[in-house]
N, C-alpha and C positions, 0 to 999 in steps of 0.2 A: 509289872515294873521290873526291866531288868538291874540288876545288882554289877557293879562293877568291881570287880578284885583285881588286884597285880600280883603275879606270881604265888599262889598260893601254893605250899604244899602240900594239903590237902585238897583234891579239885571235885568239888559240887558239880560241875557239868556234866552228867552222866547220862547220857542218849538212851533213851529205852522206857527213861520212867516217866509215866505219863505221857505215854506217846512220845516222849522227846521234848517235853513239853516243861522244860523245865526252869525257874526264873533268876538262873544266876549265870553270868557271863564273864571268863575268868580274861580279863584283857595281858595276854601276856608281852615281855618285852622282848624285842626280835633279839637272836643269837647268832653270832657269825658262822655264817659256813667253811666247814674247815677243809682246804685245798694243797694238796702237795705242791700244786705250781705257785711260785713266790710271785709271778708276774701280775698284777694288778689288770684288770680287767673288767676294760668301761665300755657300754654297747652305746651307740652312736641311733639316737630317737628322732622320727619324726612324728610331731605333736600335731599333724594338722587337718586329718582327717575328720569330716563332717558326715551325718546325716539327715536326715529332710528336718528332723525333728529339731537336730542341733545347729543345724546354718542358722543363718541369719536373713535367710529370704525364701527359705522356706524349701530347697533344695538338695539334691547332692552335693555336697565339697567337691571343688575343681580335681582335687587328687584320686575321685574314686569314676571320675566321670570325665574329664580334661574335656576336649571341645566336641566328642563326639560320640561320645557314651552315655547310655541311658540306664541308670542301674536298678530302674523299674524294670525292667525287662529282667525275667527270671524263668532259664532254661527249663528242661524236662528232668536235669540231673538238681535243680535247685539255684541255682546260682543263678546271682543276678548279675548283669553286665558292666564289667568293670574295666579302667585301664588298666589293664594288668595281663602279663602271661600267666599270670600266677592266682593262686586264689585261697585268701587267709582261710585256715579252718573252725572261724567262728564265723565269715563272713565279713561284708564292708562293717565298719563299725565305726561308733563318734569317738577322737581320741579323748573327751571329758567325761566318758562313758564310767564311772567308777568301779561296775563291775569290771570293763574292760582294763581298765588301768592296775587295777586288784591283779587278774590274770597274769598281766606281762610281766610286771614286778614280782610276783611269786616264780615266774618261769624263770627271770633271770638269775635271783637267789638260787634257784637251785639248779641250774647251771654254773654258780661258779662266780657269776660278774656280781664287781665289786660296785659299781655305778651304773648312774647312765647321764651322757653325752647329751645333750639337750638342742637339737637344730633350731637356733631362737632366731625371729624377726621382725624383734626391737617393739618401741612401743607406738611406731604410729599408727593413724587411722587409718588404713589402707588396705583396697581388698581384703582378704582374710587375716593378713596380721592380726586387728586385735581378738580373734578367734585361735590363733595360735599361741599368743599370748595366754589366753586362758585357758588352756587346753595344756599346755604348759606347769601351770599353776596349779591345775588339778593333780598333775604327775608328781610334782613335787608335794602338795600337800600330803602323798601317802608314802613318802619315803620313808620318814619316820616310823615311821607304824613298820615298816617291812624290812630296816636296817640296810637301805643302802646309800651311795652318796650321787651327788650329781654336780655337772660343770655347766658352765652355757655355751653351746656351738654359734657365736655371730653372725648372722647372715648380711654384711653390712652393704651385702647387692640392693637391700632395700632403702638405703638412701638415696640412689639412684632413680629408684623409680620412684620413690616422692619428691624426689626434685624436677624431674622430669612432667608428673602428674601437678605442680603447683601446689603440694601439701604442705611443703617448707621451699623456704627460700636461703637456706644459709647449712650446707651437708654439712659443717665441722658442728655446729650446734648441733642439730639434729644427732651424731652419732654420740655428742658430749650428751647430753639427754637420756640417750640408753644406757651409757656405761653408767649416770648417775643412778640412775633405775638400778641397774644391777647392781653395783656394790651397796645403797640402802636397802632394796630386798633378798639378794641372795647369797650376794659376799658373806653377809651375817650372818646365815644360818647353820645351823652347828652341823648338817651334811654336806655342806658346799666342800669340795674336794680343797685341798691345801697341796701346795708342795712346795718343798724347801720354804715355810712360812709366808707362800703368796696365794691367793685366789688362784684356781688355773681355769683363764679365761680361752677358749680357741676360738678360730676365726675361719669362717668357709671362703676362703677367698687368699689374699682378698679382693676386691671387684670391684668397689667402689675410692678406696684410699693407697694411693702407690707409693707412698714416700715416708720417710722414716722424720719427717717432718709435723706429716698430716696426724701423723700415728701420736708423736708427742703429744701434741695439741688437745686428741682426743683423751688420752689415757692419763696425762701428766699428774693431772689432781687426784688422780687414785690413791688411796693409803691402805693397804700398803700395794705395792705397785703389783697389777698381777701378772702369773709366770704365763707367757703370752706367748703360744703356737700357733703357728700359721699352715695353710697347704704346703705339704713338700714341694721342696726349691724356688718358695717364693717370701721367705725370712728375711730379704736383704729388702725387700720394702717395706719394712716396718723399721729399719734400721736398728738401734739399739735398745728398742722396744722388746723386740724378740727375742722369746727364751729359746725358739726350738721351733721343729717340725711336726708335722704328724702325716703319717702314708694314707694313701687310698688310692682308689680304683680306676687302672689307667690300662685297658688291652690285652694285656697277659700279666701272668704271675712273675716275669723276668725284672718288672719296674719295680716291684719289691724286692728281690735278693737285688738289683742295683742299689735301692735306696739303702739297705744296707750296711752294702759291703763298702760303697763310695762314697756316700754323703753320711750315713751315721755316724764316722769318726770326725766329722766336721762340725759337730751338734755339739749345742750345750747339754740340749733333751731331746728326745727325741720317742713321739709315740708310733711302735708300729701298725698293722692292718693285718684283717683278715677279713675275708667275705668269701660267700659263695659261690660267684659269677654274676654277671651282670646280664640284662636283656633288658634294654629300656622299651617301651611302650611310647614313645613320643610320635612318632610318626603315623602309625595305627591310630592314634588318641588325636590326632588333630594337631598337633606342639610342635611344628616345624617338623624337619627331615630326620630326627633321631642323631644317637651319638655314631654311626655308621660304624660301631664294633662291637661287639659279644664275647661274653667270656663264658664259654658251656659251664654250665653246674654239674656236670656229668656225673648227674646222682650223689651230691654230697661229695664228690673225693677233690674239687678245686678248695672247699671250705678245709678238707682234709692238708691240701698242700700246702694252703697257705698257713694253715699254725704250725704245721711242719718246719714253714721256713721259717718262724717267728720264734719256733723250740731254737732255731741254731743261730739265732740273734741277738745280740749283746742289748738287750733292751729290759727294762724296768715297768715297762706300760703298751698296753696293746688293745688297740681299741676296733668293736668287731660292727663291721661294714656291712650291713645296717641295721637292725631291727625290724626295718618296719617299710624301707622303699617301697611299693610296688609298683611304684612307675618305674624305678630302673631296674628292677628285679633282684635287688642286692639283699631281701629281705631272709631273715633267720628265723623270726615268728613260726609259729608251725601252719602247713600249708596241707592242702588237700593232695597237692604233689608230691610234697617229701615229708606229709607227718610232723613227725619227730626226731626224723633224722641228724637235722641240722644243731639241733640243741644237744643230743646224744654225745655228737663227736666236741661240739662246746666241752662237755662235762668229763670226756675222757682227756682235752688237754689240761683244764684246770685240776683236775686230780680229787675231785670229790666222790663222798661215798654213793652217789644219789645216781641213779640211771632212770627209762623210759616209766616207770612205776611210780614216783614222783608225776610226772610230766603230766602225762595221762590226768592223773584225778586231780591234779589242779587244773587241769583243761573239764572233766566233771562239776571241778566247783562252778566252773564259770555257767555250766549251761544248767546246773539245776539253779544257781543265781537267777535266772532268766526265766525258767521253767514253772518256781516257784517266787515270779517276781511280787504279787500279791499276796502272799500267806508269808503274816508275823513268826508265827513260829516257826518256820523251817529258816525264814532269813536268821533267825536266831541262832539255828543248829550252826549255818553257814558262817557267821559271824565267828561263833566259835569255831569253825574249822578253820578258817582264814589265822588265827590268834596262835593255833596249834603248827601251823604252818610256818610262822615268820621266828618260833621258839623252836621247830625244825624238829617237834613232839611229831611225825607224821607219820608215824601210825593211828595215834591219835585220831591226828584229822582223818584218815583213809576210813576209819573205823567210822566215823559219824557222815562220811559221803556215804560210805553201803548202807549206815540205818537210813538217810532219807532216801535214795536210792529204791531201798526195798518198800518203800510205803506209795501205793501205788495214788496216783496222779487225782 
């Protein structure tokens, strides 16, 4: 029977005794990570990765396979075939995977980011939606636990295609419907991001609603109204709904110092970008002809430029482009190609004490998670180092990764 404590100063969980084996689990409460950079820093998530076990028809998720990949298929080096240039360093993975979810969320922490940016689409029954939906919901339920906040990214493209599919007959309800969804569960909860005392709602688009009309209609009965960002240079079709913009990924690094130097003084808010570079996978993948343009990663120093440009930018908020893409290659997760690199230069703009040495054995926790996914008691150790993690005790945790570590298999 494990024992549950909060914060104890005296801590019972001591690795060693009785093999490690021991029946008290101190649940600690997450501690903010302390950063020189004042800039707020929210990673930009996609929730919708699937595996055979986790679809819903018994399959790969379209994201890990798009129309023409087989992710059965696993080379001589390991790797199974993905759409991707790229290739995560734990592998494809379901995003409701909780160890997985554990992992990213501790990675972010300790890089720096204050949130995460949630790519939502909405509630209806459609293709993978309601798999993203709860893929979603999984990420959020372990926020708490790991102290950080979250917003919801709108993907209101999806009204579109249920309208088009015959799933709804009427797109202003249909998107009144999500937004009630969201302000009953997520407006509420005490991580939902605030600013200036509103929800901050964003919107990937928008795509399906053009008018500052449509936008009332949809949002008007929200209480209290939320601070509503849209894609850069597209705020005037929302009309007076719009708090502001947010940057992202458009060809070169130049569409950024524009956005700026030229349009940030025309903003109420304004969140900026950074990413790596881009190399979409559509075309290879079966998904029409690709975006027909590449941004080289050139080893980490484009991910390098752009918070460069975002150090000499009059901005309060900067949101990092993507997490987790691997269809368009915008991903920062760690990868068999760049490691840890990309999280590293994260952590040297945010100004934390924490380098590769963190990264690392949280990227440990997650594979002895896995390794010892059957055995009570080492999940126990693991629990406890997860605990030790989010109160940023990580020595702690480092110290009970080497005790199961050293205990052979």
């Amino acid at each position: 029977m494990l024992i549950a404590c909060d914060k104890k100063d005296e801590d019972p969980f001591i690795p060693g005794n009785d093999n490690g084996n021991n029946d008290t689990l101190i649940r600690y409460d997450p501690v903010d990570v302390q950063k020189s950079n004042t800039i707020k820093i929210y990673v930009h998530y996609m929730p919708w990765f699937e595996t055979k076990e986790t679809s819903d028809d018994g399959t790969w998720g379209q994201h890990w396979k798009m129309a023409l990949l087989n992710p059965d298929i696993v080379d001589s080096e390991g790797k199974h075939q993905i759409a991707s240039h790229y290739y995560p360093l734990i592998g494809p993975y379901a995003s409701s995977d909780e160890d997985v979810i554990e992992y990213h969320l501790l990675l972010m922490k300790y890089i720096g980011a204050d949130g995460v940016l949630i790519d939502w689409y909405g509630t209806i029954d459609l293709y993978d939606y309601p798999l993203i939906k709860r893929n979603s919901e999984a990420l959020i339920d372990m926020l708490d636990e790991v102290g950080l906040d979250f917003a919801i990214v709108y993907e209101d493209r999806t009204i579109t295609a249920a309208f088009e599919n015959n799933v709804i007959d009427n797109k202003i309800e249909a998107a009144q419907a999500d937004m009630a969804y969201v302000q009953t569960n997520y407006f509420t909860m005490p991580q939902y991001i605030y600013i200036d005392n509103k929800p901050l709602l964003l919107n990937f688009g928008p795509e399906t609603f053009h008018s500052g009309a449509e936008w009332t209609q949809i949002l008007d009965y929200l209480l209290p109204k939320p601070c509503f960002l849209l894609l850069w240079y597209t705020s005037d079709q929302a009309g007076a709904n719009a708090s502001g913009e947010y940057a992202w990924v458009y060809q070169d690094n130049s569409h950024l110092t524009n956005f700026y130097t030229l349009r940030l003084p025309n903003l109420d808010l304004a969140f900026g970008g950074a990413y790596p570079g881009f190399h979409d996978f559509y075309a290879e993948g079966g998904w029409g002809d690709g975006m027909g343009w590449e941004i080289d990663h050139n080893n980490g120093e484009t991910l390098q430029e752009t918070l460069d440009i975002a150090s000499g930018a009059d901005i309060d908020y900067l949101q990092l482009i993507t997490w987790n893409d691997f269809g368009e290659g915008t991903m920062i997760e760690p990868t068999r190609e760049f490691g840890f690199t990309l999280l590293e230069k994260v952590q040297s703009f945010s100004g934390v004490s924490y380098d590769t040495t963190e990264l690392k054995n949280i990227y440990d926790l997650y594979k002895l998670r896995k390794q010892y996914q059957d055995d009570n008691q080492k999940q126990k150790i693991l629990d406890q180092t997860f605990y030790y993690f989010v109160s940023l005790q990580a020595d702690k945790a480092i110290h009970l990764i080497d005790s199961v570590q050293d205990v052979d298999p």
